[in-house]
Every structure is written in structure tokens, then in C-alpha cells.
ZAVEX-540507 format. One line per field, with one value per residue: x, y, z of N, C-alpha, C, O in turn; residue in three letters. Coordinates in nm, 2 decimals. Atoms other than C-alpha are relative to their C-alpha. Layout:
<atoms>
n.c1 <- (X;...)
n.c2 <- (Y;...)
n.c3 <- (Z;...)
ca.c1 <- (X;...)
ca.c2 <- (Y;...)
ca.c3 <- (Z;...)
c.c1 <- (X;...)
c.c2 <- (Y;...)
c.c3 <- (Z;...)
o.c1 <- (X;...)
o.c2 <- (Y;...)
o.c3 <- (Z;...)
type <- (ALA;...)
</atoms>
This chain:
<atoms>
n.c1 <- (-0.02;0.02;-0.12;-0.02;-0.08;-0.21;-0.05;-0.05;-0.06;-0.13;-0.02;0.01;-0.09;-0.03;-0.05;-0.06;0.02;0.05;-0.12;-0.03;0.10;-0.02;-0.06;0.08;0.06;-0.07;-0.16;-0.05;-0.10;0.01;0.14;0.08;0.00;0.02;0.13;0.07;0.00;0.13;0.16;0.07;0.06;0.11;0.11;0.01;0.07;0.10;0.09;-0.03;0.13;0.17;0.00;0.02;0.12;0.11;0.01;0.05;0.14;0.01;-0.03;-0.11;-0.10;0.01;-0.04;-0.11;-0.14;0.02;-0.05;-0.12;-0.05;-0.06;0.05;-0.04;-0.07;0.00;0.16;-0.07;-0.12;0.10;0.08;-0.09;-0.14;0.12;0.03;-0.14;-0.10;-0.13;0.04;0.01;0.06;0.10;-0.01;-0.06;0.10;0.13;-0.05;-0.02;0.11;0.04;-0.08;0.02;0.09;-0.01;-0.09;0.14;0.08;-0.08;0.00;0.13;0.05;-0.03;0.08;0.12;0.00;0.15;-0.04;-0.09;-0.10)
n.c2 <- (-0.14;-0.04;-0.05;-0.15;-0.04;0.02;-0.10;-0.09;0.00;0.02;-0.11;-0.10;-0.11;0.02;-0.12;-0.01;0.03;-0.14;-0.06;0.05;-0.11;-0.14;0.03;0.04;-0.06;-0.12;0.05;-0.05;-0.01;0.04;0.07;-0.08;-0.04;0.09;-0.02;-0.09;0.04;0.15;-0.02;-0.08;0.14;0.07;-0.10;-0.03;0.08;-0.03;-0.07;0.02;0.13;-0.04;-0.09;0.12;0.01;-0.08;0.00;0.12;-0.01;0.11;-0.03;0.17;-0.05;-0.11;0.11;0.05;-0.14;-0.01;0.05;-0.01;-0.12;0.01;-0.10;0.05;-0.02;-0.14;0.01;0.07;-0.07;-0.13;0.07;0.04;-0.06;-0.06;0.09;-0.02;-0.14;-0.03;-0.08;-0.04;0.03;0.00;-0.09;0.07;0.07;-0.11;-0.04;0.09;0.07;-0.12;-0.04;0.13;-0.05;-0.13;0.04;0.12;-0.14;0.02;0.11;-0.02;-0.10;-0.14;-0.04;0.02;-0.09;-0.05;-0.10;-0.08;0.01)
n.c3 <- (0.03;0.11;0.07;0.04;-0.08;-0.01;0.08;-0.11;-0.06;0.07;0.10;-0.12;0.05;-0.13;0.02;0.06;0.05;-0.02;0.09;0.12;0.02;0.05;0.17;0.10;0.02;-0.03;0.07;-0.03;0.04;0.12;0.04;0.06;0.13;0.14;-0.01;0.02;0.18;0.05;-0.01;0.15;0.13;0.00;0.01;0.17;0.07;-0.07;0.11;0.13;-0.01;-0.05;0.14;0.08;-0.11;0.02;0.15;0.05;-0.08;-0.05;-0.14;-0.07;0.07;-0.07;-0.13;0.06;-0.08;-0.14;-0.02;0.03;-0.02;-0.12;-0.06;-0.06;-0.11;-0.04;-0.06;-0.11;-0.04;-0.07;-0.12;-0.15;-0.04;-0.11;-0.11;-0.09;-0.04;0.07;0.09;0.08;0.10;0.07;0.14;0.15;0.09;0.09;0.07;0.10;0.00;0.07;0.13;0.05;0.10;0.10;0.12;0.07;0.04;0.15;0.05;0.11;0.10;-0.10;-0.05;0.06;0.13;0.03;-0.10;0.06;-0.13)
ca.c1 <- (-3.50;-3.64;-3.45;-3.54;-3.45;-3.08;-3.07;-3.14;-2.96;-2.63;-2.68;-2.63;-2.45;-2.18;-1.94;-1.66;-1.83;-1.88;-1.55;-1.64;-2.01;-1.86;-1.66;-1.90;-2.12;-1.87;-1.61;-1.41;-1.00;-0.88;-1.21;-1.38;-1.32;-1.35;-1.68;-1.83;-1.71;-1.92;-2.20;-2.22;-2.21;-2.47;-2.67;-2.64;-2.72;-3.02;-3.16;-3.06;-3.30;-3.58;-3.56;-3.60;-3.88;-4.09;-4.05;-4.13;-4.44;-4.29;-4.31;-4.10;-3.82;-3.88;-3.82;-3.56;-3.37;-3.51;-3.27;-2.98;-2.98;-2.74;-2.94;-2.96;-2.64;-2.64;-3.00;-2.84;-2.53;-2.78;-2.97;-2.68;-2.45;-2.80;-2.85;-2.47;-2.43;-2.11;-2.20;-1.98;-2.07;-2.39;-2.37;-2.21;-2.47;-2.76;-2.55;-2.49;-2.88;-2.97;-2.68;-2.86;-3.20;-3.08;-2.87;-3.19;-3.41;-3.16;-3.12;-3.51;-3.57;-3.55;-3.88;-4.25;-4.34;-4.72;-4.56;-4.25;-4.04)
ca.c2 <- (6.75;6.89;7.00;7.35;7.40;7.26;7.49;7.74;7.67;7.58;7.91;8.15;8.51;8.49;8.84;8.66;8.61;9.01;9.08;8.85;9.01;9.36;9.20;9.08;9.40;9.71;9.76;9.93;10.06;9.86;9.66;9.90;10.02;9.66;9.65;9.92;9.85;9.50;9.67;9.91;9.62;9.41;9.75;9.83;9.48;9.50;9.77;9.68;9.36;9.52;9.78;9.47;9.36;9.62;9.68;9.35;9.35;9.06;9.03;8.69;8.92;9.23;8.95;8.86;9.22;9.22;8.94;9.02;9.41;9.42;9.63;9.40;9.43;9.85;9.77;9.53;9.74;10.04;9.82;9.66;9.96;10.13;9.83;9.81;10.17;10.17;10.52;10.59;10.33;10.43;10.72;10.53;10.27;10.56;10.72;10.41;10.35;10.71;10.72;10.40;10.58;10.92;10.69;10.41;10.77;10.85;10.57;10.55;10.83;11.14;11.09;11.15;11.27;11.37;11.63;11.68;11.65)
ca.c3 <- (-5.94;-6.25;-6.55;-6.54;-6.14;-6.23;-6.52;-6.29;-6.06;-6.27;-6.50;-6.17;-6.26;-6.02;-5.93;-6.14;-6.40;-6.42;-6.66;-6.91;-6.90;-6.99;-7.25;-7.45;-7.45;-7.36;-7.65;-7.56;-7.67;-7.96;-7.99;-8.08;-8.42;-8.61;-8.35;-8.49;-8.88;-8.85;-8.69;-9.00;-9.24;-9.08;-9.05;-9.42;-9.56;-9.27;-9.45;-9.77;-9.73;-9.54;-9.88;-10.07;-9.83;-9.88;-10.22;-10.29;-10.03;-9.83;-9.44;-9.42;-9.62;-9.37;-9.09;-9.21;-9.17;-8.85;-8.78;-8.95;-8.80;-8.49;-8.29;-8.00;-7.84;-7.84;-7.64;-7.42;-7.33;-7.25;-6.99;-6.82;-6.79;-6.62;-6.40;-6.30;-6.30;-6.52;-6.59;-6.81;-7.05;-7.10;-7.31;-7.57;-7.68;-7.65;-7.85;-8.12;-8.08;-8.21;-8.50;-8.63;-8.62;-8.78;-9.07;-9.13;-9.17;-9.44;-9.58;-9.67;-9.80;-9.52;-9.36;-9.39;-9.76;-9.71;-9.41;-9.55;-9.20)
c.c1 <- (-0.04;0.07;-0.01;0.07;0.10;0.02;0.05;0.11;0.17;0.02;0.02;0.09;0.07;0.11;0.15;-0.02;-0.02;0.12;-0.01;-0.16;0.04;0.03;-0.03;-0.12;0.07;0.07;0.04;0.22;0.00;-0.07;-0.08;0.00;-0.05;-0.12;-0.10;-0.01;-0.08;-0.14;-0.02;-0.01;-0.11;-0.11;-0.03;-0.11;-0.11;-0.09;-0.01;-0.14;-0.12;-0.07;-0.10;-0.15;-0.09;0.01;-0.09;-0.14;0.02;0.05;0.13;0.15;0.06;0.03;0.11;0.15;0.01;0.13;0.14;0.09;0.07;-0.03;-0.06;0.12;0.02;-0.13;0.03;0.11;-0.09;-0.05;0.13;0.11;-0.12;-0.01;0.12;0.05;0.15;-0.06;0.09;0.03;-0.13;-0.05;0.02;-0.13;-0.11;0.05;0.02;-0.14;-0.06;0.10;-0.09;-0.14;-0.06;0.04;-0.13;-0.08;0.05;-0.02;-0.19;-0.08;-0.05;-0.10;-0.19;0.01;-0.12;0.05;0.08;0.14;0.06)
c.c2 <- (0.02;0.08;0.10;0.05;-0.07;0.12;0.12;0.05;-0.07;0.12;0.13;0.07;0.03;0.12;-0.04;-0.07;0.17;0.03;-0.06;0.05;0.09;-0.04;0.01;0.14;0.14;-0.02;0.08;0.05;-0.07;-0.15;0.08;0.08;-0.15;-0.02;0.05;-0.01;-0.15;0.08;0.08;-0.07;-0.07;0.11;0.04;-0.12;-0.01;0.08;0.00;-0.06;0.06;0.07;-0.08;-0.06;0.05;0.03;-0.11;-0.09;-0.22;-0.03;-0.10;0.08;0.13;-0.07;0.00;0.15;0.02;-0.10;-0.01;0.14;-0.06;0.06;-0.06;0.05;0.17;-0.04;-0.04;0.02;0.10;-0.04;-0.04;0.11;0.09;-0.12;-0.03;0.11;0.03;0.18;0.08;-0.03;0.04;0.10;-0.12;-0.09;0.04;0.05;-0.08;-0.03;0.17;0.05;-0.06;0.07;0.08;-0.11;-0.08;0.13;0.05;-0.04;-0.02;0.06;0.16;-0.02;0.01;0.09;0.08;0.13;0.07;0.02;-0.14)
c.c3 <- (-0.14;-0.07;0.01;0.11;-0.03;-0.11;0.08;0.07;-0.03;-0.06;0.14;-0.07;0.14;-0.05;-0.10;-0.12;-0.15;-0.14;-0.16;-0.11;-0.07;-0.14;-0.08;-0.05;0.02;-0.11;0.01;-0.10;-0.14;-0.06;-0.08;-0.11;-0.08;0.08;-0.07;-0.22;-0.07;0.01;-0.08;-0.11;0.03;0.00;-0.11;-0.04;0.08;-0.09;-0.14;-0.03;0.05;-0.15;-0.08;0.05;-0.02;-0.12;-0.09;0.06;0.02;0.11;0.01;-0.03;0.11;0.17;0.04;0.03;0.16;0.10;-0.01;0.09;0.15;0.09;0.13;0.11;0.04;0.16;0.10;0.09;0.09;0.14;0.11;0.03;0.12;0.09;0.07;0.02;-0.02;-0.08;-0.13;-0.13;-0.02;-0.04;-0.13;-0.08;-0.04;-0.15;-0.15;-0.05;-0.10;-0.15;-0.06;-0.06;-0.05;-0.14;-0.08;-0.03;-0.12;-0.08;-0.06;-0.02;0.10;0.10;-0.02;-0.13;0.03;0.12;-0.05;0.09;0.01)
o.c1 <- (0.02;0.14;0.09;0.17;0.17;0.10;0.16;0.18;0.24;0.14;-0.04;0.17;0.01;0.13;0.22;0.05;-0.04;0.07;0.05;-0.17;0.01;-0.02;0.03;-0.16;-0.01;0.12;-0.04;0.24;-0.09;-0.03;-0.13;-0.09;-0.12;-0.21;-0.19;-0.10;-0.12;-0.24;-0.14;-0.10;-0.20;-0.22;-0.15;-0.23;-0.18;-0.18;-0.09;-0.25;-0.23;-0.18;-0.22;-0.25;-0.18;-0.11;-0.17;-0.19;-0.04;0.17;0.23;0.24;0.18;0.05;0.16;0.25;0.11;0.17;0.22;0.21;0.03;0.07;-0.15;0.11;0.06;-0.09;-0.01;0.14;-0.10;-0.03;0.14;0.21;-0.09;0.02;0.11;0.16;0.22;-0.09;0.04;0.08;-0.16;-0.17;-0.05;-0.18;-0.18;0.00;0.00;-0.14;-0.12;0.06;-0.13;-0.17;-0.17;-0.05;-0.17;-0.07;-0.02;-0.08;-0.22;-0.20;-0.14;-0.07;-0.24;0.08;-0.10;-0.04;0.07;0.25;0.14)
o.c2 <- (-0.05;0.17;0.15;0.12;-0.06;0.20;0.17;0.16;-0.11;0.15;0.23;0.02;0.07;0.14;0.06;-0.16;0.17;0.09;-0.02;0.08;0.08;-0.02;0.08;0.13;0.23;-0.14;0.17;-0.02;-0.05;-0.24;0.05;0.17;-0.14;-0.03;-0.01;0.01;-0.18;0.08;0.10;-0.06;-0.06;0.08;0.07;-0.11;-0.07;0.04;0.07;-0.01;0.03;0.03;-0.05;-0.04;-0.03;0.01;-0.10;-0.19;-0.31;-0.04;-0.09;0.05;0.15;-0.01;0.03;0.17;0.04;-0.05;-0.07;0.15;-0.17;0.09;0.02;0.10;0.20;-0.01;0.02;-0.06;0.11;0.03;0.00;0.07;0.13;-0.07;-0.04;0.13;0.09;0.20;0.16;0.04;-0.01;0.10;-0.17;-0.05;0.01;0.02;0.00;-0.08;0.17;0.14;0.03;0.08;0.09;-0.09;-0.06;0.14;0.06;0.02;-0.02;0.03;0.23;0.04;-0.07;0.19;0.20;0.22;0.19;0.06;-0.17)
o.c3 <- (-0.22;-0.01;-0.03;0.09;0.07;-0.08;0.11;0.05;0.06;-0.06;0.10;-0.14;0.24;-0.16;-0.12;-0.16;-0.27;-0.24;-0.26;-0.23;-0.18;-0.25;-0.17;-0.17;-0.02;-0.12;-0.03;-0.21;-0.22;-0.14;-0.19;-0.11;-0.18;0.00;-0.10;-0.30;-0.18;-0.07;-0.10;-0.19;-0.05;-0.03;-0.13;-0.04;0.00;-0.16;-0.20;-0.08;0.00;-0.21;-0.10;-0.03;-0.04;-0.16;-0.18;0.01;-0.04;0.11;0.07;0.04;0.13;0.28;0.15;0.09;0.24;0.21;0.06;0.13;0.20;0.16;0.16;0.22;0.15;0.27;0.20;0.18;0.22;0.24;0.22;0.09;0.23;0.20;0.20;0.07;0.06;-0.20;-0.20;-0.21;-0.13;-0.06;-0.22;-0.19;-0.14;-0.26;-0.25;-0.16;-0.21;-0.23;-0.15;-0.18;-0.09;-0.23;-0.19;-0.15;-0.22;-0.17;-0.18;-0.02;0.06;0.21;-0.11;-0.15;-0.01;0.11;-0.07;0.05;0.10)
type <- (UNK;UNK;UNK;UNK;UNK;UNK;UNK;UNK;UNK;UNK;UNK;UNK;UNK;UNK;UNK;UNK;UNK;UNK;UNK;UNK;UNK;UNK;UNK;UNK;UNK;UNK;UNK;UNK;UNK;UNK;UNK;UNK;UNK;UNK;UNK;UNK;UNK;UNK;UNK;UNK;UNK;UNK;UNK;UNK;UNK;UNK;UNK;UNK;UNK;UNK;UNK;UNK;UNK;UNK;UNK;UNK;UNK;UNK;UNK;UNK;UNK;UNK;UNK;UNK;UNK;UNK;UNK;UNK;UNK;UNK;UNK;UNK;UNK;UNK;UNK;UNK;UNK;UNK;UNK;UNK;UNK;UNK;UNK;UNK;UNK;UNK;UNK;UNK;UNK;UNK;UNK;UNK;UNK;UNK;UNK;UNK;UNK;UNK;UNK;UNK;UNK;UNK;UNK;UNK;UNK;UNK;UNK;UNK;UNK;UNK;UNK;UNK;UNK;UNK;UNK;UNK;UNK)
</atoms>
């Protein structure tokens, strides 16, 4: 048997496996405020560094935010609350995914200049 069919076939998403899924991507009650107080720190210093990044006209640096921002699990909540039809998780992470890219639009510097919008 080759190693990838056992992977496979050991990594199966089985229905009680389902609660620890949510877990990790739904936060919910009192998760969800120190959730959301990391994901504005790693979203700050994210853009802090890209700032830096570009300022300093260096992709590896602009990477680099890419890696730190947490924008990921919002993306991945969106998807599986639409594919399991939790509907009414999936407001919420649209919702976290559009704060993120009114706040980063802010954050540098409102928009286009040569338009003005």
C-alpha cells in the first residue's frame, strides 16, 4: 500500500469529528472576544510590515505580511458554514472579511489618490 493511500485513508472526516471542526473555526460566546482581540493584533502588525514592505520596495518583506495576516480562518469559516449550511454562521465571517477590507483601506491611506475615491 502506498503512503499517500493510508494517508488518505487514515485522514477521513468522520460525523464525530464534526464538533471539533466548528470549534476550531466558529467562535462563538465567550471565545469570541479574545478571538477577535488577536485577530486585530496580527491584522495591525500585518499591515504594519506590508507598510514597511512597500515603503522599502521589498517583496520578501510584503510576503511576509501575507503570512502573518490572519485572514485565512475568516475565509475558511465562510466556506464551511456555506458547505454545511450552518446558516447562521455565515454572516459573521463575511462580515469580519469586509471589516478587515474597509480598516486595511484606512489604514493606507483612504484609497485611490489620482480619482480621489
Amino acid at each position: 500500500m502506498s503512503i499517500v493511500g493510508r494517508m488518505l485513508r487514515e485522514n477521513l472526516f468522520r460525523p464525530e469529528g464534526v464538533p471539533t471542526f466548528e470549534r476550531k473555526l466558529f467562535f462563538e460566546g465567550e471565545r469570541r472576544r479574545p478571538y477577535l482581540e488577536q485577530f486585530g493584533v496580527l491584522l495591525f502588525l500585518a499591515s504594519l510590515i506590508a507598510t514597511m514592505g512597500v515603503l522599502g520596495d521589498s517583496t520578501a518583506t510584503v510576503i511576509g505580511a501575507m503570512i502573518v495576516a490572519p485572514l485565512m480562518t475568516p475565509i475558511m469559516a465562510t466556506a464551511a458554514a456555506l458547505v454545511t449550511d450552518v446558516q447562521q454562521a455565515t454572516g459573521r465571517p463575511v462580515v469580519v472579511e469586509l471589516e478587515v477590507v474597509s480598516s486595511q483601506r484606512q489604514l493606507a491611506g483612504g484609497g485611490d489618490r489620482q480619482t480621489g475615491r
